[in-house]
N, C-alpha and C positions, 0 to 999 in steps of 0.2 A: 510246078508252075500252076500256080492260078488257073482255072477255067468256068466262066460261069456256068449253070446248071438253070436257065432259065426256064423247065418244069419246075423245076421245086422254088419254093417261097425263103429268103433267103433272113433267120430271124435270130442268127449268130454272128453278124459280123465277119470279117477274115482277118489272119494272121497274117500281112504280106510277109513279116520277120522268118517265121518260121515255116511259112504255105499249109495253113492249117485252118481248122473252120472255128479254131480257140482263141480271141482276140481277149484274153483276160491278162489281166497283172501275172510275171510270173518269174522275176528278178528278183531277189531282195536281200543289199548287204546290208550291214550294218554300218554305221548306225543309220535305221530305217527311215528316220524323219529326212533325210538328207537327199535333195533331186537325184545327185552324181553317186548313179550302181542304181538305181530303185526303178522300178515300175511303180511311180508311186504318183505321177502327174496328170494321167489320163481321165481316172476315177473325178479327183476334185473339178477338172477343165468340166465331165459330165454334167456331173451337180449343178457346179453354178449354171448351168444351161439347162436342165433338166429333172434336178430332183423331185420327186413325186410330193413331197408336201403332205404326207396322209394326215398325221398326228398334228397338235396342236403347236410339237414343241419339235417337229422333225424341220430338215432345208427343205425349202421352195426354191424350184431353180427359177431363173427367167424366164424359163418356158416351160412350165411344168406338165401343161398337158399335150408334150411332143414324145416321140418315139426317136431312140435312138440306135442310128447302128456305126459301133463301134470298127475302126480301123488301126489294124495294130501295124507301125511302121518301122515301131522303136525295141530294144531289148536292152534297158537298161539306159548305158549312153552311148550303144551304136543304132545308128538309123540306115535301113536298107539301100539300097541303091538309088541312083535317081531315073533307074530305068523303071524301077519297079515302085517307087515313088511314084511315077507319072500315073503308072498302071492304076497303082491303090484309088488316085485322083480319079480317073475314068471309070471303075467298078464303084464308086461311090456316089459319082454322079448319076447314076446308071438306077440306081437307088433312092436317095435319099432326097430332099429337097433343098437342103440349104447344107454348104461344107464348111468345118471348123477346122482352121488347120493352126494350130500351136507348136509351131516349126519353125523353124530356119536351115537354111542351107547354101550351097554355092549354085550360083545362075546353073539353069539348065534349059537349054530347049526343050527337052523331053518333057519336064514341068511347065516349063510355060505353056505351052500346046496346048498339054491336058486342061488344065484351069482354063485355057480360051476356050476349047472343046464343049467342058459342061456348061462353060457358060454360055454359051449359045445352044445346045441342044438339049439342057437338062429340063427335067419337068414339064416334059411332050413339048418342048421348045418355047415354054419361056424364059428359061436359063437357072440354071443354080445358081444364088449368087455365094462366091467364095472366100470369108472370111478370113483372115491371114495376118497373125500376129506379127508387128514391125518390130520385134526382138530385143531386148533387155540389154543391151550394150553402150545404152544414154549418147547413140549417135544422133545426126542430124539429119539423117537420109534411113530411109525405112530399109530391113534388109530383106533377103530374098526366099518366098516368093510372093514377099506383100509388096513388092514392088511391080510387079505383075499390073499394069494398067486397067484390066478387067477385074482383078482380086480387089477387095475390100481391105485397107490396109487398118489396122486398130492397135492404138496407142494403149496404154494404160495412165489411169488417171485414179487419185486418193481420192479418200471421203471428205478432205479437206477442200475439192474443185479444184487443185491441180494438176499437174503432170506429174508421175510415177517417176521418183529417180533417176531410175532404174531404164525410165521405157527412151526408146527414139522416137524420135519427131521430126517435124520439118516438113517441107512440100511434100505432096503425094499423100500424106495421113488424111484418111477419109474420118474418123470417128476414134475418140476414144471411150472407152469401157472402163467400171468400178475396177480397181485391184489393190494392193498392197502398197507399203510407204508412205503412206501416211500415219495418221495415230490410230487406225482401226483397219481390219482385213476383213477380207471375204470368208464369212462360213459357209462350205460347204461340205460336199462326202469328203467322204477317205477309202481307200483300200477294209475291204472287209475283214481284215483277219490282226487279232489283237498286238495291238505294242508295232505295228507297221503304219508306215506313211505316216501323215501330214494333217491337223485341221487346228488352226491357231487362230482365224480370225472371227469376227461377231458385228459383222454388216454382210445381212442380206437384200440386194435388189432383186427385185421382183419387176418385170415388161412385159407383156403379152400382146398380143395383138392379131387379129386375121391375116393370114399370109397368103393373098394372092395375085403381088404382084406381079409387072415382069421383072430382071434382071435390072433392066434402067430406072424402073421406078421406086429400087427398095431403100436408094443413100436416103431419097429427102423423104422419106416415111418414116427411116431409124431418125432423124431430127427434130421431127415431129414426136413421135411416140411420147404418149405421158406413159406414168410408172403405172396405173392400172388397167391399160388397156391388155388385152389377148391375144395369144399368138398359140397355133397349133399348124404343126408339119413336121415333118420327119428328118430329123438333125444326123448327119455324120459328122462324128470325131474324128481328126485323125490323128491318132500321138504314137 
């Protein structure tokens, strides 16, 4: 079981999967390029949010000069419990400033709580606000826990200015975000290690911006935002 360590500075992430302080890729069937068996989705969700951008010809994520701390929930295609889901939520909020969550699952009070939780006390109380992908099933109702009232629900949308396939829609969608389905995809990372995972697409966004809102005031800022403004604070993953 999880217990935080609040002497020490926390600058690995956790394994809720396996209760470990190793939050890295560590699945990998064949064939590698393929979501279903891989730890192979966490790495790119980073990227595009935060690759460092050193080189002339490396990714820049959307926020490249943020910190991230990774939260491993997944092994493969099974995902932990929702008890210990909720948990990951609250040791992250506890952490980071803003949470990325590229998930789905079945309703939970345990989850919903947490996501209310940090968003109200995260960030010495002005909330984390909670990012939450509304799920790839081309419904009409976001799924769960972007459907979370407090959670930031995001759509995916082409480079074309449409909607994504692929993505769900409907009431309750706060924002959608660049992704795939169209005629060009997102470059981002990949998995470190040769002939594994995933990097097929060749559009990069770039948004940056000062992050010091509170929690109610970050929907109509992401609206606002042009593509050159900057953005730095410290990002949780959670896949």
């Amino acid at each position: 079981m999880f217990r935080e360590d609040s002497s020490k500075p926390d600058v690995h992430g956790w394994n809720f999967f396996g209760d470990t302080d190793n939050p890295r890729p560590q699945k990998f069937t064949p064939p590698y390029s393929r979501l279903s068996g891989n730890d192979i989705h966490g790495t790119p969700c980073a990227g595009v949010a935060a690759a460092a951008g050193i080189g002339p010809s490396d990714v820049a994520g959307i926020a490249l000069n943020c910190k991230i701390l990774p939260v491993k929930i997944f092994m493969g295609d099974d995902m932990v419990q929702q008890g210990t889901l909720a948990q990951a939520i609250r040791y992250a909020g506890r952490i980071a400033d803003v949470l990325s969550n590229s998930l789905g699952t079945a309703k939970s009070n345990n989850v919903e709580y947490a996501i209310k939780d940090v968003v109200a006390t995260g960030r010495n109380g002005k909330g984390c606000p909670v990012f939450v992908a509304t799920g790839n099933d081309n419904n009409s109702e976001s799924g769960f826990p972007a459907s979370v009232p407090e959670a930031f629900a995001v759509g995916a949308s082409t480079n074309m200015g449409g909607r994504a396939y692929y993505s769900n829609y409907g009431e309750g969608i706060d924002l959608v975000a660049p992704s795939s389905g169209g005629t060009k995809g997102i470059y981002t990372t990949d998995v470190s290690i040769p002939g594994r995972g995933f990097n097929t697409g060749n559009v990069v966004a770039v948004m940056q911006k000062d992050f010091m809102q509170t929690h109610s005031e970050v929907l109509p800022q992401l609206h606002r935002w042009p593509r050159e403004s900057q953005l730095y604070y410290y990002l949780s993953i959670l896949i």
